[in-house]
DOFIBA-670540 format. One record per residue: residue in one letter; x, y, z of N, C-alpha, C, O in turn. Coordinates in steps of 0.05 Angstrom, whole numbers, plus 5000, padded with zeros to 4 digits. Layout:
// DOFIBA-670540
AXYZXYZXYZXYZ ...
***
This chain:
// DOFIBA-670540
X979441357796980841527777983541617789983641687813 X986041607772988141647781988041907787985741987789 X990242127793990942277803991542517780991042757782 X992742367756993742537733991342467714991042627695 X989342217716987442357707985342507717983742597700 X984842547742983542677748983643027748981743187749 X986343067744987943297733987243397714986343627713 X987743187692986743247663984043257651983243337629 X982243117680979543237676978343527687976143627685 X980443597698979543807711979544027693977844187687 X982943987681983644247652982044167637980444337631 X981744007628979543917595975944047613974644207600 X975244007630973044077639972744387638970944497628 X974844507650975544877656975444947638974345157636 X976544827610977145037585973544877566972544957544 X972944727578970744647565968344927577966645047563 X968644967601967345117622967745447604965945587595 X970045497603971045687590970045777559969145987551 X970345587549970045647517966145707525965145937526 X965145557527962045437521960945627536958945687522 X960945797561959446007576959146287563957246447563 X960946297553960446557537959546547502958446727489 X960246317494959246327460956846107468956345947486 X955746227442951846147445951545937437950445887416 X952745717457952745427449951945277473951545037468 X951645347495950845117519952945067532954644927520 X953545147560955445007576954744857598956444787614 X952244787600951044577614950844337590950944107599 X950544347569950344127547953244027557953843847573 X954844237539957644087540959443967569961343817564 X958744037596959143917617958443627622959243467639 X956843617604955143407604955543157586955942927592 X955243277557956343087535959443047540959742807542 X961643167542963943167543964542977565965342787551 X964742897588964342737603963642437596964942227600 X960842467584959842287569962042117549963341927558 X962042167535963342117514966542017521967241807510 X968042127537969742067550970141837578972241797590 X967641727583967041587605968041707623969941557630 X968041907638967542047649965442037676963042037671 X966442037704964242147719962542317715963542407695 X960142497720959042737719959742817743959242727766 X961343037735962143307755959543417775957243507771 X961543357802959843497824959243687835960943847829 X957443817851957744017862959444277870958744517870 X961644177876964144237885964744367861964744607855 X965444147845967344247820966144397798967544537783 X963344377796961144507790961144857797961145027780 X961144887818961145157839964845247826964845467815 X966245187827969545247823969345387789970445577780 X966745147774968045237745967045507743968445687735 X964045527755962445777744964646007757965646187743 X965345997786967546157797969646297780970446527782 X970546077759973246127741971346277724971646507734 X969346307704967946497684967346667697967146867684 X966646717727966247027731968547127744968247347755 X970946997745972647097756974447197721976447327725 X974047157700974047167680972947457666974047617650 X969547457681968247747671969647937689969548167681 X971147887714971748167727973648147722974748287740 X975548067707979048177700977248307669976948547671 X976448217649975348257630973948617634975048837629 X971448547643969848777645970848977679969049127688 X972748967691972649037718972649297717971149407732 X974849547692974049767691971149857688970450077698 X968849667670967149807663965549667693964949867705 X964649437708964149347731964549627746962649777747 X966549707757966749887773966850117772967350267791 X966250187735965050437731962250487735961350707741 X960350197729957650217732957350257761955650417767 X958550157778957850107811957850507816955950657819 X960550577815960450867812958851007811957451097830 X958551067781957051187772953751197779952351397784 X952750917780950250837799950150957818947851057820 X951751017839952651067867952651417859951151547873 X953851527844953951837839951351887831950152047845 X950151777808947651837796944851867827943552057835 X944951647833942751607858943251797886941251877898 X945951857896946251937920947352277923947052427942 X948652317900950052627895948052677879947052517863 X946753057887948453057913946652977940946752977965 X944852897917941952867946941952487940943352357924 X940052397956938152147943936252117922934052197930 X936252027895934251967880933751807872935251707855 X930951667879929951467870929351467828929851317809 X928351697832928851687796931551617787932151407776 X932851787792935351817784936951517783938151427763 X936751367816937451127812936350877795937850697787 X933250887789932650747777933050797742932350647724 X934451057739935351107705938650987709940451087694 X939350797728941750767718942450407709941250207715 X944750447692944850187678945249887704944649647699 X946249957726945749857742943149747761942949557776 X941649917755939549837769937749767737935449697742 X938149777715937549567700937749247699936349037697 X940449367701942049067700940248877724939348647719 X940048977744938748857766935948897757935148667755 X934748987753931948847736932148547712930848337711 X934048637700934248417677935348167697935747967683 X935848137716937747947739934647827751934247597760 X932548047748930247857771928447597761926947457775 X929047577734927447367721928547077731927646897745 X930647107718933246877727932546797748931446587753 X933547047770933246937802930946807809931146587819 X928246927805925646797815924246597798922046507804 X925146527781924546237767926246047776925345837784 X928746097778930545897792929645847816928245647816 X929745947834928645987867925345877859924645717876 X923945897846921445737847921745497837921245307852 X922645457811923145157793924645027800924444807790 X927045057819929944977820930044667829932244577831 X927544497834927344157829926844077812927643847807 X924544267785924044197764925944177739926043997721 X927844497743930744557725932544387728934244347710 X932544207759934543977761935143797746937143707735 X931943717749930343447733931643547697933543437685 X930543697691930543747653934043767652935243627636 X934743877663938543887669938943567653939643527629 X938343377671938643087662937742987638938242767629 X936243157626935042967599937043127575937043377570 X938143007566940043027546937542987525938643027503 X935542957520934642827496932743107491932743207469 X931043237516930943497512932643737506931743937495 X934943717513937343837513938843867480939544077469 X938943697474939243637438937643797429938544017424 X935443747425932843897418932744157422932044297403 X933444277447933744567450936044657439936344897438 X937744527430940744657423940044687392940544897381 X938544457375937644537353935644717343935444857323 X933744657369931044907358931145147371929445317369 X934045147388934345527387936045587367935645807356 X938645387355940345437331937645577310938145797300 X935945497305934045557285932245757281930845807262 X932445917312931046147321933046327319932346507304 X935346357327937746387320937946537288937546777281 X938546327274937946447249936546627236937046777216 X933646567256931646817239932647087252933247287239 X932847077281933047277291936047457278935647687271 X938747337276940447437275940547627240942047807231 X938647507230938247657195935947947202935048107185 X935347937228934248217231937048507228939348517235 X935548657218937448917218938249067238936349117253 X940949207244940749297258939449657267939849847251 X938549687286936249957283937150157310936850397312 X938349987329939350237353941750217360942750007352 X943250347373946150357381946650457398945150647403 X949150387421949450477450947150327464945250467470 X946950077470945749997484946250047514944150067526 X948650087529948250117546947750407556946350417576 X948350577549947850847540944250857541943150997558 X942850717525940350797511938450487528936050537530 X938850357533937350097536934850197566935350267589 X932550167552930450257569930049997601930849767601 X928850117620928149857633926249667623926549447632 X924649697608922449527594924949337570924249107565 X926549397561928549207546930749087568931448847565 X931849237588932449017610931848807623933348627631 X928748867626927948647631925948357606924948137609 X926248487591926648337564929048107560928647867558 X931448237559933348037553933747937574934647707571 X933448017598932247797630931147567626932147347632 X928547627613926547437613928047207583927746957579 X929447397567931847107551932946937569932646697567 X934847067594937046957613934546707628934346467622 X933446827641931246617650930246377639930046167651 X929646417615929346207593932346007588931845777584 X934646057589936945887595936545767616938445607617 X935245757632935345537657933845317647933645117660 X932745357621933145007609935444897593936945027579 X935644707597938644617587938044567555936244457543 X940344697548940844717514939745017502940045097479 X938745127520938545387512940845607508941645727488 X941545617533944345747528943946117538943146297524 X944646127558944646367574945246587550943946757540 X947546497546948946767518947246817491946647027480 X946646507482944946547463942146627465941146697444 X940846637483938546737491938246987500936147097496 X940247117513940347397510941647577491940847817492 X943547517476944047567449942047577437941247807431 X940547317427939147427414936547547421934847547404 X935847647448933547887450934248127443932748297433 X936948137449938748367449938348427417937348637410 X939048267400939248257368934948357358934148547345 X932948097376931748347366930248517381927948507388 X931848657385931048937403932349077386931749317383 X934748957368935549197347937849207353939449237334 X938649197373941749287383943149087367941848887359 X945849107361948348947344949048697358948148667381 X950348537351951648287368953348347380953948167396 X955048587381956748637399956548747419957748707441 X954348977412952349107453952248837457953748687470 X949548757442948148527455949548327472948648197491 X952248317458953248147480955048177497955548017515 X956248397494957748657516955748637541956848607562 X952448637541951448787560950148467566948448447585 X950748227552949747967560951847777580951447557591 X954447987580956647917597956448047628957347957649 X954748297625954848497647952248357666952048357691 X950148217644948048227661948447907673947147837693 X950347727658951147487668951747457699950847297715 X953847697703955147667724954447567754955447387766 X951947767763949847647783949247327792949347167811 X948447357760947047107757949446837761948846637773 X952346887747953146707749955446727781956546537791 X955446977789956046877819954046747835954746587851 X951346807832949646677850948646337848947546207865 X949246287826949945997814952145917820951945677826 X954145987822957045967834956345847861956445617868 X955446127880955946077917953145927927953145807948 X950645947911948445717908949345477907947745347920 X951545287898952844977891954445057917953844907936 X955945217923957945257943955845207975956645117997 X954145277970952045247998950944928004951044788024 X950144867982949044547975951644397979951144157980 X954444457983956644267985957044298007958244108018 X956344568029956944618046954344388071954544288094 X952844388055950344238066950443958065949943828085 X951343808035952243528037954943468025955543408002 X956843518049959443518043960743288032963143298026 X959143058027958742838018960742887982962742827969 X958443007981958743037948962343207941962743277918 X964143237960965843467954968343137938970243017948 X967343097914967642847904970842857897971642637890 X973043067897974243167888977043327906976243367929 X978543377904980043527925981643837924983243917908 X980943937941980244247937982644357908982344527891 X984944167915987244277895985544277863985244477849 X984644007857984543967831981944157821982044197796 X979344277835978044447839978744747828977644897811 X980844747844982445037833983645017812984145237801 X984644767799985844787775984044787753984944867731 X980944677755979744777738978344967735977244997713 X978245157757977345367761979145597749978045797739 X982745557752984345767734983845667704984245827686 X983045407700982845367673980345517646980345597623 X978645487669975745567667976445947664975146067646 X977846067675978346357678979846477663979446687652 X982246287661984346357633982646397600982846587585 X981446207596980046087577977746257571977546357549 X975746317593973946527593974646777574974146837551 X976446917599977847127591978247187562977047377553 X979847007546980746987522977746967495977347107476 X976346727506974146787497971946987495970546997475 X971747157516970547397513970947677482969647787464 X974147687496975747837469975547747450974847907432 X976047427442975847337420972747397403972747447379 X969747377425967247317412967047597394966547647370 X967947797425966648087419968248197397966848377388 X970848187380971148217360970548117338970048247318 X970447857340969647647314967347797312967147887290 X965347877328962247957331961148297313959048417308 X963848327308963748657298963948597273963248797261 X964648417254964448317235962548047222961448057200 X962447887236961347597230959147617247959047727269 X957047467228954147437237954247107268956447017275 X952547027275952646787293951946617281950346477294 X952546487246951846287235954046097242953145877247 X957346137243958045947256956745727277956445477274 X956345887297954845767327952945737320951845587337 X951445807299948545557301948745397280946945247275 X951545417263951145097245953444967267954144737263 X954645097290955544857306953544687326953344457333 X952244917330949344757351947444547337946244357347 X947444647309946344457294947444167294946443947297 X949344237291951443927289951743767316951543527318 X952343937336953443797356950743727370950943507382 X948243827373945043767380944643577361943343407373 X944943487339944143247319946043027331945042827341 X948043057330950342847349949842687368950042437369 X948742947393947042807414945242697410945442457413 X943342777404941042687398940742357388939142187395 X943442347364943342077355944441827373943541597373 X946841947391947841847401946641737436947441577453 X944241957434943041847459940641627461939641497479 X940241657428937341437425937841217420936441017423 X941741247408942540917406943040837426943140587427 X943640997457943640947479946940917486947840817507 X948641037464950941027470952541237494954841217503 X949941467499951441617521948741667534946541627524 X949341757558946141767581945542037578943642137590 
***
């Protein structure tokens, strides 16, 4: 691969990285089909670890006032003026880290099995359509509470956890799976996914410096060179960024039927296109 295209795989990859992590569509699908389709290598380790880097480097320009108001406030609530363990465990931070433990210890147990299903595009189709379709039922529920982060119990933290967890099959979709727990728990699409950005974060730095350890281990794989890495990584961040603002307003008005008659479409696509054997 030349030089300028390897370039142009990097921006088309970042803003693919970008758009797809935060709307409830799959950004392990589309890393995947997009490549595909393009003949394309499948992206390595390296560049793998750079993209997720650029989306959470994305949530902390995005969310960094409210990031480092929760850290705060966590920190005031638990330690001022004494230590409390109650106290710490009523804060949205030490939610957030409940809803973070599902993710972590299924990954850390499954993480040869999640490899393996990663690869099957043909399962992957399948999940992009039969959550588009769960999707639907769920998002026609009404809405019944408000101020999620304000009001959100630990027993519903670790609820939309146990959604995030369930994205570590491919075609599920991190955002769409906690959105919609978030949706039915009652809360709106816009907590739901305000607080599906907050509880991401963990999860997607530790997926980040997790690939960054494994490259560090078989340096083999660093298929790529550190420059063009970083260029998909500002691409991936720019793109993020923009997408966030974009979801969470569209979201205060419009239901998520767009994104599941796109998941519909683009999961039927695959699907067809992998049984004719035209992409792997």
């Amino acid at each position: 691969m030349d030089k300028f295209t390897e370039i142009l795989r990097s921006i088309t990859l970042g803003i693919v990285q970008g758009l797809t992590e935060f709307l409830p569509v799959s950004s392990s699908f589309h890393l995947r089909f997009v490549p595909s389709i393009l003949g394309w290598p499948e992206i390595g380790l390296a560049f793998s670890a750079f993209l997720h880097l650029g989306t959470l480097l994305a949530i902390f320009i995005y969310f960094g006032k409210d990031l480092y108001s929760l850290v705060v406030n966590s920190y005031r609530e638990a330690f001022l003026p004494d230590f409390s363990i109650v106290r710490l465990c009523n804060t949205l931070g030490f939610k957030i880290l409940i809803g973070t433990i599902p993710a972590v210890a299924i990954g850390f147990v499954f993480h040869d099995q999640i490899e393996i299903l990663d690869k099957n595009q043909i399962l992957t189709s399948i999940c992009l359509i039969g959550v588009a379709l769960l999707l639907w039922f769920i998002d026609a529920q009404p809405i019944k509470k408000e101020n999620l982060q304000d009001n959100i119990s630990k027993r519903e933290a670790l609820a939309i956890g146990i959604g995030q967890a369930c994205a570590l099959i491919p075609g599920v979709s991190r955002s769409g799976a906690t959105i919609g727990v978030g949706r039915t728990l009652g809360y709106s699409r816009e907590e739901a996914a305000r607080f599906s950005f907050l509880l991401g974060t963990p999860v997607i730095l530790g997926a980040g410096l997790l690939e960054i350890l494994k490259v560090m281990k078989h340096s083999a794989q660093l298929e790529v060179g550190i420059g063009t890495c970083l260029i998909g990584c500002l691409a991936a961040a720019i793109t993020g960024y923009f997408v966030i603002g974009f979801f969470l307003k569209i979201l205060q008005n419009t239901s998520l039927l767009p994104f599941i008659i796109y998941r519909i479409i683009i999961g039927s696509i695959s699907l067809f296109m992998v049984l004719k054997g035209w992409i792997r």
